[in-house]
N, C-alpha and C positions, 0 to 999 in steps of 0.2 A: 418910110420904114417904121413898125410899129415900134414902141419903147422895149418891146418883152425879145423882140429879135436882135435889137441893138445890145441890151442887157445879155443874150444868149452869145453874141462876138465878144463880148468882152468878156466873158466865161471862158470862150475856148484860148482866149489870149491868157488870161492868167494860166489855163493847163499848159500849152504850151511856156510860160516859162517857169513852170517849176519841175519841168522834166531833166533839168542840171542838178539839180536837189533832192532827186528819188534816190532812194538805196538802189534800185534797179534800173541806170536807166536806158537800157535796151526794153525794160516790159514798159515803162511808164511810156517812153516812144512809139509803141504799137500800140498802149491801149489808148490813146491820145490821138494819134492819126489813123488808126485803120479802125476803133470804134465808135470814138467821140466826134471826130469828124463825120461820119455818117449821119448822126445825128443831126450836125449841126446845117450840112445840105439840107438833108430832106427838110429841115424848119423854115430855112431861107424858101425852098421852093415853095412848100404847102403854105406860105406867108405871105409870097408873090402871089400863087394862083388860084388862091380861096379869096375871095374877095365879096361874094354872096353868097347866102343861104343855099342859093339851090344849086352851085358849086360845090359846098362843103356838104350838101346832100348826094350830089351823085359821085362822089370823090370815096365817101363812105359806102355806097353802095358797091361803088367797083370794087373796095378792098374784104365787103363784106362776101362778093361772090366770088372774089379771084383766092380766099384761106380753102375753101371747101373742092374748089376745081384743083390746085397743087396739091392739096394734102387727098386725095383721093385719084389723082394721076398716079402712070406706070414709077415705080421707083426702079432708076435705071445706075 
């Protein structure tokens, strides 16, 4: 596992325990598990399954043609 992932878990571990110590902590628990957490999958995945160049080439490719195909699909 690289340094910059490991360093990224031990980020979401500090948010998670300073959510006892938010003024709010109903918001600090949502933004911490339903935002930060998202973040912190998709890093583990794209960390796992980028492993060569031409991985991390068509990885961007897909997301470069999958913005223009939603944002120009039916809004339902």
């Amino acid at each position: 596992m690289p340094r910059e992932t490991v360093y990224l878990l031990l980020l979401f571990g500090q948010f998670c325990l300073t959510i006892p110590f938010a003024y709010w902590h109903g918001g600090a628990f949502q933004v911490v598990f339903f935002v930060i957490a998202k973040v912190v999958l998709i890093a583990l995945a794209a960390s796992v399954i980028v492993d060569t160049w031409p991985r991390l080439r068509r990885l961007i490719l897909v997301q470069a043609t999958g913005v223009p195909v939603v944002s120009c699909g039916p809004r339902w």
